[in-house]
N, C-alpha and C positions, 0 to 999 in steps of 0.2 A: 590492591584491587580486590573486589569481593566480589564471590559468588556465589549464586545458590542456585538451585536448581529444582524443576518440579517435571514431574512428567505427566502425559494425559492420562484421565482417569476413563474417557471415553468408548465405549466398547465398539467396535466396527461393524455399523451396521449395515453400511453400501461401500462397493467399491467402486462407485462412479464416482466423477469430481465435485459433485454435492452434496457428497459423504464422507465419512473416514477413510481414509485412505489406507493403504495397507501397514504402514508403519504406523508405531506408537512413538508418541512427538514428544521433546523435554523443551521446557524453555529456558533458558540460561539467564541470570540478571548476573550484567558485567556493570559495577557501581566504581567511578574514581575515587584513588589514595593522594597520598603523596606521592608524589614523581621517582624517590630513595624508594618508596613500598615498591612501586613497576621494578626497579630496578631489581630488585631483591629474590621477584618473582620471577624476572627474566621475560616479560611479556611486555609488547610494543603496547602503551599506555594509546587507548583511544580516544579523541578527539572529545565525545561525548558519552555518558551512558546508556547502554544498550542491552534490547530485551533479547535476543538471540533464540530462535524455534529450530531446532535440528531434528535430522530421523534419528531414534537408538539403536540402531542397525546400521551396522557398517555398510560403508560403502561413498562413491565420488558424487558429489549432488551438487547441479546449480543454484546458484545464487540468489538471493532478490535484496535488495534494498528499500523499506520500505519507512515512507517517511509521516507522523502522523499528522493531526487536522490541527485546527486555531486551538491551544487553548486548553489542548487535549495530552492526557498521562500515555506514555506506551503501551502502560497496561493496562487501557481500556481494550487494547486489538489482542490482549492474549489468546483468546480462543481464535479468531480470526489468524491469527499466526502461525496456532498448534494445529488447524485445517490443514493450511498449506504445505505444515512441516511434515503434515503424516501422509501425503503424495509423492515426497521425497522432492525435498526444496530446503536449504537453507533460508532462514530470513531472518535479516538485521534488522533492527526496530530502534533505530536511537531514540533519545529524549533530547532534541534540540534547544529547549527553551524550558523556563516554566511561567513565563510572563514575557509576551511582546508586543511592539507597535505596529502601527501598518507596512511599515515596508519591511519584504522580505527579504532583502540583501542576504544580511548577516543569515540567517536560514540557508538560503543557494551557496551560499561559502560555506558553511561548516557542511553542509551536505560533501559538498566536492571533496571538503578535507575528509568527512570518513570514507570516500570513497577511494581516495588517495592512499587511506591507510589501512584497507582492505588484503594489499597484495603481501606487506609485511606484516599485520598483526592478527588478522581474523584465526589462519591456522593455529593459530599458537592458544586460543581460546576452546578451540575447539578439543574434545575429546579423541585422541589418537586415530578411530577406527573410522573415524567422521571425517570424510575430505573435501572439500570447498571446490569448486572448478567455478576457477573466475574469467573462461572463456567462454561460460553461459552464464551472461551477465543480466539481470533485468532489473529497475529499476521504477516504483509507483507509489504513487500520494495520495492521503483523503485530503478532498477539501481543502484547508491553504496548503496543505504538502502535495498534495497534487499541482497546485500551482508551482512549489519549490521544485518539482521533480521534471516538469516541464521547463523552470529556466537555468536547471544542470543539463538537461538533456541536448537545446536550445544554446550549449556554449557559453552561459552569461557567467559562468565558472570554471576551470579549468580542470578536468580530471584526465587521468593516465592509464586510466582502465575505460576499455570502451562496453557501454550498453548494448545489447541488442535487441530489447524490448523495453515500452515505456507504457506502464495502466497511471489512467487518471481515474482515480474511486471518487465519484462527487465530486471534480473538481472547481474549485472558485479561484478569481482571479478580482480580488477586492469585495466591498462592498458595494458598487456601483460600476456602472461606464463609467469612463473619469476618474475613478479615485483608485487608481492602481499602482502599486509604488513595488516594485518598479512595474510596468504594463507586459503582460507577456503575452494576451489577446492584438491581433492585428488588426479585425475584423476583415480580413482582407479572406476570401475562401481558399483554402489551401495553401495556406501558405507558410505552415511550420515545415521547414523543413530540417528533418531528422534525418538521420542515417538507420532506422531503426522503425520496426514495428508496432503500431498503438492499439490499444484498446482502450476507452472510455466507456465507463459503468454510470450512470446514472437515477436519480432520486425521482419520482414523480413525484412524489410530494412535497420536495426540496425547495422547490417553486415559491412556494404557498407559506402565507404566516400560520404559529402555533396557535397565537393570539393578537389583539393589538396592542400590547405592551413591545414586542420584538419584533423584527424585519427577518424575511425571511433567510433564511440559511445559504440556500443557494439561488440569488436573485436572477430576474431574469436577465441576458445581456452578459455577464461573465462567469455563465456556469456550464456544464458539460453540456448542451448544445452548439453552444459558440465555439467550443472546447474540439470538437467533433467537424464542426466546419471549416474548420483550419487545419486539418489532418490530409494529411495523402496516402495514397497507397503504401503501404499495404497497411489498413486498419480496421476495427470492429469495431461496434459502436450499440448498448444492451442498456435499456433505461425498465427499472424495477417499477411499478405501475404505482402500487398502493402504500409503498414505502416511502420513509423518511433520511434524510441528510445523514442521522446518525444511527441508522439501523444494523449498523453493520458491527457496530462495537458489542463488547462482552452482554452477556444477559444482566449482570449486576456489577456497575461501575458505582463506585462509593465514596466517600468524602463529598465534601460542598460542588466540585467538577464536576464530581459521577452523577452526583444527582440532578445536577442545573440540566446531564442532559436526555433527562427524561421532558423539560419543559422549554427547552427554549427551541424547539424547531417542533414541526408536524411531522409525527411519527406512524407507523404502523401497527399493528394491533401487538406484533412481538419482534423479536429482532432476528429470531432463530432460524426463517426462512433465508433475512436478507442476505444476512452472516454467512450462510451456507450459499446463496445465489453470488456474492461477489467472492467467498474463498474457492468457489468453481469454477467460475467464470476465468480468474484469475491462474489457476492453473492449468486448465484449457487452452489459454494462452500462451503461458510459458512454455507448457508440452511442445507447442506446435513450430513454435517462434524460437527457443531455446535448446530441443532434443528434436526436433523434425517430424516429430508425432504429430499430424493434423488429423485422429481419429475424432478425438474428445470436441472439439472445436467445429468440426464438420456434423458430428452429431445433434449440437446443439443449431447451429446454423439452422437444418433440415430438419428440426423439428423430431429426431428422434432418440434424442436425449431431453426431459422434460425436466424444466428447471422449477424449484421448490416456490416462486413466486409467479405472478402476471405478468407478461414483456409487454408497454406501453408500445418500446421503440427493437428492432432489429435494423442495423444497418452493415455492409461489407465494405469495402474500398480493396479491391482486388485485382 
């Protein structure tokens, strides 16, 4: 197994949850060996490769598993990950796939499997002083991994570690009504029923084609609207006004991917706001839902924490 590691280069400029947070964040890249290499190392071989964002400052921190979009590298969300990690958050970032088809299946299994091998392997990755608490659990997807995160959440997998928080970042659930493989939209209102708290982030301009060569990103009918109407209590619900589908990834994604996704969706003028509104939003959420902290989350709610973008939509389920 190989490692490398990089730490943030970013200086701290706010200690709200729409800024650096107080830690300085490293990310880990855990790459598969041979199954004799695991051995050798003495480390439970993980399911898939993973990008891993920790605080360098000792101490017990929960969790997040965070699953990425169609199509898309893990390390498109590195910054997006090193946000989260310097509020003091672990976050796994596997690489599911590097090419798939419409049905997610195979995605919702291997999810549940790394989540399965969570309880015996993650410690063992981690640096000594860095402790994992895997009874604050939470669990969120961009876009089709928000659909994958919603049918681990959802039971259409089996895992052994329980969630207690689930964000859908843009979530989609197919290309169309009807072409859902497998369906995790009911249309029915209210009626996911989770044992656990949601938050849905949404794109205003996700909606909307970039051009007419491509179909929109997140059409209408199976995206974080619908996504939000099938939620029960207790849930939050933050749609970014003037932004794009994939505003939230690094400021410079590269190779023939990184670049496709400058064009294939309607974007916003940069990404740095959105990146910053859903890695706050997101641990606003967890604070509240994961450590009992409903300051950061209440502030935003009432309008006295100002988030770095335009809210189209605010909604509560409380």
């Amino acid at each position: 197994m190989v490692f490398t590691a990089s730490s943030s280069v970013v200086s701290s400029i706010s200690r709200n949850v729409f800024g650096v947070g107080k830690y300085i964040s490293k990310l880990l890249e855990v790459e598969q060996q041979t199954s004799i290499g695991n051995a050798l190392l003495g480390i439970a071989r993980p399911p898939k490769p993973l990008l891993i964002g920790i605080p360098s400052e000792a101490g017990v921190f929960p969790v997040l598993l965070f699953i990425h979009g169609y199509l898309l590298y893990n390390s498109f969300y590195s910054q997006l990950v090193q946000h989260i990690a310097s509020h003091g958050f672990i976050v796994i970032a596997p690489q599911l796939y590097s090419m798939a088809g419409p049905d997610t299946t195979e995605e919702i299994n291997a999810t549940a499997e790394i989540a399965n091998w969570l309880s015996g392997g993650l410690q063992k990755l981690l640096p000594p002083k860095v402790q994992a608490n895997l009874s604050k659990l939470a669990l969120a997807g961009h876009s089709r991994g928000g659909k994958v995160a919603f049918g681990v959440a959802l039971g259409k997998a089996v895992t052994s570690l329980k969630f207690s928080a689930l964000i859908g970042i843009d979530p989609v659930d197919g290309v169309e009504k009807g072409k859902q493989m497998p369906p995790i939209l009911t249309y029915n209102p209210h009626s996911f029923n989770l044992d656990m708290a949601v938050s849905i982030i949404g794109s205003g301009l996700g909606e909307l084609r970039s051009n007419f060569l491509f179909p929109p990103s997140a059409p209408k009918g199976v995206n974080h609207k619908d996504f939000y109407n099938e939620c029960q209590k207790p849930a939050c619900y933050f749609v970014a006004r003037d932004y794009g589908h994939l505003d939230m990834l690094d400021d410079d994604t590269s190779g023939l991917r990184g670049k496709a996704t400058y064009c294939l969706c309607k974007n916003g003028e940069s990404r740095d706001p959105m990146r910053r509104f859903v890695g706050g939003i997101m641990v606003a959420f967890m604070r509240n839902y994961l450590e009992g902290n409903s300051r950061d989350l209440q502030a935003i709610r009432d309008g006295h924490l100002t988030a770095p973008v335009e809210l189209q939509n605010v909604d509560f389920l409380v």
